[in-house]
PAMARPA-431037 format. One record per residue (C-alpha): x, y, z; residue in three letters. Coordinates in steps of 0.2 Angstrom, whole numbers, padded with zeros to 4 digits, always signed. Example, Ala and Ser with C-alpha at 12.3 -4.5 7.8 and 13.67 -1.06 7.14 Angstrom:
% residues 2
+0062-0022+0039ala;+0068-0005+0036ser;
END
This chain:
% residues 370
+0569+0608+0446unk;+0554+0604+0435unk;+0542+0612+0446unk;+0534+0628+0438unk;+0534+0640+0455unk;+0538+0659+0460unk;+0555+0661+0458unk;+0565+0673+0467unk;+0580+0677+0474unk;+0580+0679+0496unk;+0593+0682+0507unk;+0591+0677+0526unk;+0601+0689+0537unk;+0605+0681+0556unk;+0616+0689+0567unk;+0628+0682+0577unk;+0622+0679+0594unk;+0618+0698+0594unk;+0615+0702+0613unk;+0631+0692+0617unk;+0641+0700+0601unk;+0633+0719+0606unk;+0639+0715+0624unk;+0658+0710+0621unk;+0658+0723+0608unk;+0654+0739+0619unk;+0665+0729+0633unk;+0681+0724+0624unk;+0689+0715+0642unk;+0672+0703+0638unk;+0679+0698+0619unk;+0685+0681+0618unk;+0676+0674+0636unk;+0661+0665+0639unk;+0647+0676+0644unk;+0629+0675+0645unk;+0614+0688+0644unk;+0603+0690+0656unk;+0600+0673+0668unk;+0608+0683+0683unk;+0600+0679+0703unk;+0595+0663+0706unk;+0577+0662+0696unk;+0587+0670+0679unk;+0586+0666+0664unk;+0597+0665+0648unk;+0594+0677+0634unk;+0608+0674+0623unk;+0626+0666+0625unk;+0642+0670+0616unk;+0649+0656+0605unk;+0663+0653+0618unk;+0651+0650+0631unk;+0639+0639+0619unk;+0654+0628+0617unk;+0649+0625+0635unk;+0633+0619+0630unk;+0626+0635+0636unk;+0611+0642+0627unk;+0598+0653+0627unk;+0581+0648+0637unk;+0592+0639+0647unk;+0592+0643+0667unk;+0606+0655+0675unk;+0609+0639+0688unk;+0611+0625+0675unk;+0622+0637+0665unk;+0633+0643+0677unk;+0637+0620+0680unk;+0640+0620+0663unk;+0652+0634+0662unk;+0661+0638+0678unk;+0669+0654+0672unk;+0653+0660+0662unk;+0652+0680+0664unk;+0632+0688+0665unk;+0628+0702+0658unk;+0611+0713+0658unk;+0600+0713+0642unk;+0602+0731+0635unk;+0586+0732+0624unk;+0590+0751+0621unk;+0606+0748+0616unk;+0600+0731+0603unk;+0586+0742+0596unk;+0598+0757+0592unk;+0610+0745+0582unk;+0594+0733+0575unk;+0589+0750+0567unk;+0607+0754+0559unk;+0607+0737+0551unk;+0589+0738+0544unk;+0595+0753+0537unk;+0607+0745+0528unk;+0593+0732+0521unk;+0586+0746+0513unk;+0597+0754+0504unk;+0596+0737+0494unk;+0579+0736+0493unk;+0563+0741+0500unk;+0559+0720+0504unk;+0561+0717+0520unk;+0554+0707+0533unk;+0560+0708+0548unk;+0557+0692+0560unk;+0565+0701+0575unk;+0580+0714+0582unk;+0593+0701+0575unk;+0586+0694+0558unk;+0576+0697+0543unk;+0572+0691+0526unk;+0576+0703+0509unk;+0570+0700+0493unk;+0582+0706+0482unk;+0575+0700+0465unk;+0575+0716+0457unk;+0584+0728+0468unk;+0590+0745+0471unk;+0608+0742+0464unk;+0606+0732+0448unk;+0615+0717+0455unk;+0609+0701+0447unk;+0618+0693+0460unk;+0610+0689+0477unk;+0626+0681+0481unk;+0637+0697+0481unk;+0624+0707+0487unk;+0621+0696+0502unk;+0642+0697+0504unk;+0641+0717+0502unk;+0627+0718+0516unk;+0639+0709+0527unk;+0656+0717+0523unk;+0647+0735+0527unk;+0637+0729+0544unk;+0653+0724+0550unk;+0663+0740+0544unk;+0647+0751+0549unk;+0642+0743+0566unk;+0655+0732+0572unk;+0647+0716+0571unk;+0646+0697+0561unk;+0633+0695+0552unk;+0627+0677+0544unk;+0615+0675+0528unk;+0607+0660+0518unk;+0603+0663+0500unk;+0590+0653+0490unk;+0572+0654+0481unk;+0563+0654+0493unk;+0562+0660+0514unk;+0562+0644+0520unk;+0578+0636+0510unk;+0586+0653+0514unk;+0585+0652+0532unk;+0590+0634+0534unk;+0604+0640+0523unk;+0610+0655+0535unk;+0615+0643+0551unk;+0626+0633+0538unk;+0641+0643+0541unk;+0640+0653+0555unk;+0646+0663+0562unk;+0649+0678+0551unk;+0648+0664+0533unk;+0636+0663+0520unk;+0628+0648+0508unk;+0619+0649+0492unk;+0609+0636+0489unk;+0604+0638+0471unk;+0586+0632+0461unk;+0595+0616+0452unk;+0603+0610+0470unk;+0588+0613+0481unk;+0579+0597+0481unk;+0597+0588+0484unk;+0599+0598+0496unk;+0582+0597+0507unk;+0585+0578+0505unk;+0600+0578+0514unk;+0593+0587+0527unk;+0591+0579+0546unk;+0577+0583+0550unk;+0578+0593+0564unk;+0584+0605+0553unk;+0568+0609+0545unk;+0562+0625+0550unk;+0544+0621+0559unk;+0548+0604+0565unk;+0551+0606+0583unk;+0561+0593+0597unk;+0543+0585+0599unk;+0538+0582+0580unk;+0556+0578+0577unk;+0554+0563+0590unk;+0537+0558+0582unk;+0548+0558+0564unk;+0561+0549+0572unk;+0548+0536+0577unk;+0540+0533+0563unk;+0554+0533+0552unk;+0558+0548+0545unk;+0576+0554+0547unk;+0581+0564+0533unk;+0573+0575+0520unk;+0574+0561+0505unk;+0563+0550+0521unk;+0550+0567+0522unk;+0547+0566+0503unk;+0545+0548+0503unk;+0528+0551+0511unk;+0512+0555+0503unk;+0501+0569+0506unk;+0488+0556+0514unk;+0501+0550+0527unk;+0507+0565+0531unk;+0490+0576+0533unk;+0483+0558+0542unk;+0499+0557+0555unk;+0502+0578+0556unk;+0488+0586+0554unk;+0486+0605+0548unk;+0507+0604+0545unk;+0507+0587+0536unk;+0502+0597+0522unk;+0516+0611+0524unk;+0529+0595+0524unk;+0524+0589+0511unk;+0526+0604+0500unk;+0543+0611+0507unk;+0554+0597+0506unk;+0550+0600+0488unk;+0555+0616+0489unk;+0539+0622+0487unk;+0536+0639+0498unk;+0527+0652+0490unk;+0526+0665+0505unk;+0532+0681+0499unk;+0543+0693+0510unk;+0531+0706+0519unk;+0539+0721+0524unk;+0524+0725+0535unk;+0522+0708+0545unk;+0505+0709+0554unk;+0507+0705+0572unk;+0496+0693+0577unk;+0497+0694+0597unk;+0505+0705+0610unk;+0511+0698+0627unk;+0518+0701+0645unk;+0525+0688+0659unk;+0533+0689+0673unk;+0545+0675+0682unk;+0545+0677+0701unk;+0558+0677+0712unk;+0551+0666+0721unk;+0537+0651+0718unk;+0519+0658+0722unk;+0505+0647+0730unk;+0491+0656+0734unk;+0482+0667+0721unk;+0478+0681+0730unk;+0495+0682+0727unk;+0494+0679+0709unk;+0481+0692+0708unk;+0494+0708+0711unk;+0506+0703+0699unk;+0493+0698+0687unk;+0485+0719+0688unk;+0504+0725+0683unk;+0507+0709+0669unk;+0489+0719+0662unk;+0495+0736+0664unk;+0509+0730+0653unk;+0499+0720+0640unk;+0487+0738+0639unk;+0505+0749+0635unk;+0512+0738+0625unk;+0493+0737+0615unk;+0495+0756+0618unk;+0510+0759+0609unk;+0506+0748+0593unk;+0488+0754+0593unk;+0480+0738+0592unk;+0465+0728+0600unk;+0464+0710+0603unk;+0447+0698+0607unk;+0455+0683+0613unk;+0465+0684+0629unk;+0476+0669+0636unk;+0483+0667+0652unk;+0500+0656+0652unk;+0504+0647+0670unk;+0520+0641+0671unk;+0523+0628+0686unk;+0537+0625+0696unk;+0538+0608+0690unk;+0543+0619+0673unk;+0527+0611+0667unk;+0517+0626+0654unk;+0498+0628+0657unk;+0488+0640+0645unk;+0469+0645+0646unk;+0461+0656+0635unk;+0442+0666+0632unk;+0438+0673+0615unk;+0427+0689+0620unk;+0412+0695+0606unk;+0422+0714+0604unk;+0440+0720+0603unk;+0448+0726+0620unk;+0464+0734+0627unk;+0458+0741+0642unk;+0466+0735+0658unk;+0452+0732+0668unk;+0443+0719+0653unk;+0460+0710+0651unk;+0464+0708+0671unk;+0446+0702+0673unk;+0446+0690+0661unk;+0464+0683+0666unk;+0454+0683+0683unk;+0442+0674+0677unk;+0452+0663+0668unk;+0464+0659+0685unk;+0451+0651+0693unk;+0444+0643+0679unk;+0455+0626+0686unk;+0461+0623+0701unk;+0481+0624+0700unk;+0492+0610+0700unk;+0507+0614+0710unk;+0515+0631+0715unk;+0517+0643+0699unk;+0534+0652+0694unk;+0529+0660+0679unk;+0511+0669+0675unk;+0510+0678+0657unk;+0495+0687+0648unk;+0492+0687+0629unk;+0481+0694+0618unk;+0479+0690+0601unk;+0464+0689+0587unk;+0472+0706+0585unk;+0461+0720+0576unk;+0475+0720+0562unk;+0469+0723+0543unk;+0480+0709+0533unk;+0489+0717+0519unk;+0492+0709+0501unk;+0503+0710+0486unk;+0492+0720+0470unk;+0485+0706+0458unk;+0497+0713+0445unk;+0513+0707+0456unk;+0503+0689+0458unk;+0498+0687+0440unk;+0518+0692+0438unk;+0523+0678+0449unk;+0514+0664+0442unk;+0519+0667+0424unk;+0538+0665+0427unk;+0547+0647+0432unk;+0563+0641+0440unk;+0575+0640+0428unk;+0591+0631+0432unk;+0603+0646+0427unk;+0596+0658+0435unk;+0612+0668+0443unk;+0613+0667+0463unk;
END
């Protein structure tokens, strides 16, 4: 690579389907057969699927109805959120016994920097192998990892071989490899900007780079620009291993399609009273508030108010989501309402001007041990 840019050396850690691996794990009768979590009754929804079910074409998101078509002899389960938090903190603690880098993206994955870490390894490689080896010895479970020079080749890197693998994709084959890329496996392009791709020829990551900044800002927007620069390997953000939460949010899907909104009104008081214990316990403030209507057509409706001052007093935030409810007229009967705050009150933290300097002074060089 001739590009001059931070280099460093990122590991990627993703569990294997976590919920579904915790579940046949504490359960050994459920090892080896499809289940599902969550998506139980007849308005559920899937969490998580095991890999036997997926092969069903079972997946998370995905109704308990549709589901349960797919795969005839699916087994649910319940979400055990207790039970994932408890083994989400063993793991991270592994993390940090190789460095103090980590990023954590949620229960099931994080990104490490291990550039310079705890153990002297020069080799993100092994070290990504050794974190594996001991989560399975440790806690019972697979875990994948991508390895490259940045977050975003490393986490495209991590679904390569799963479950429980691992790829390195190192500096000199990086651009090879985002060229061969279908797009769809670019992390940020969605099903719906994959189409639009598709459309307008764009299929691969060598048809990405062919692009010019120009066409891609004209035909993209705001992300034409981020395009442009990571199919060139290009992705400077570093790992945080405080991640500033920029909202906080509570829904509820109901067991049965609600038309009238005085209805709405009572499950809107207790989706606030969640928002406010959930702002509570993370002791933060929000200014704008957004109401999420889902339809029972599955169609997604969101309104949203900015307010002058930061709130997180229930009475503000189910006012305003008041407010905002009959802001329109609704379309059709609504299965789904959710509040979100966001604009959060949450100070953005920053590497020291000494670590930057750092960065910019060193290059990729093509023998850089991975």
């Amino acid at each position: 690579m001739s590009v001059d840019l931070p280099i460093r050396k990122i590991i990627h850690v993703d569990m294997d389907a976590f919920y579904a691996s915790v579940a046949q794990m504490d359960n050994p009768d459920l090892k080896g057969k499809p289940i599902a979590v969550g998506g139980g009754g007849k308005r559920g929804v899937i969490s998580a699927a095991s890999y036997e079910a997926r092969k069903f074409g079972v997946k998370s998101a995905m109704s308990g109805r549709l589901a349960e078509k797919l795969c005839p002899d699916l087994i649910f389960v319940k979400t055990d959120f207790e039970r994932y938090k408890e083994l989400s903190y063993r793991i991270r603690s592994i993390f940090f016994d190789y460095t103090d880098l980590v990023e954590p993206l949620s229960m099931d994955e994080a990104y490490l920097d291990v550039t310079e870490n705890k153990k002297g390894n020069p080799s993100a490689t092994l070290i990504a192998k050794e974190i594996r080896q001991r989560i399975f010895n440790e806690v019972g479970l697979t875990a994948s990892a991508g390895i490259s020079i940045n977050k975003f080749v490393a986490k495209i890197a991590s679904d390569y071989n799963k479950p429980n693998g691992q790829k390195t994709v190192n500096p000199e084959d990086v651009l090879l490899f985002l060229e061969d890329l279908d797009i769809r496996k670019f992390y940020g392009v969605g099903k719906v900007t994959a189409e639009k791709m598709y459309q307008k020829g764009i299929f691969t990551g060598k048809d990405l780079k062919a692009k010019s900044l120009e066409y891609l800002d004209e035909n993209f927007g705001k992300s034409g620009r981020y395009y442009y620069h990571v199919v060139r390997g290009i992705h400077n953000s570093e790992v945080k291993p405080n991640r500033i939460r920029k909202s906080l949010a509570a829904e509820r899907t109901f067991s049965e399609n609600l038309s009238s909104e005085i209805f709405m009104l009572e499950k809107l008081e207790h989706i606030a009273m969640e928002v406010n214990k959930r702002l509570s316990k993370s002791k933060v403030a929000g200014k704008t508030i957004t109401l999420k209507i889902k339809y029972s057509d599955f169609t997604l409706q969101t309104r949203s108010k900015t307010l002058p001052y930061f709130v997180s007093d229930t009475s503000i935030i189910l006012e305003t989501a008041k407010q905002l409810l009959y802001q329109d007229k609704l379309k059709n009967s609504v299965r789904l309402l959710g509040i979100s705050l966001s604009n959060l009150n949450t100070v953005k933290s920053s590497y020291t001007k000494a670590t930057k300097d750092k960065e910019k002074s060193v290059s990729v060089q093509l023998k850089f041990e991975f």
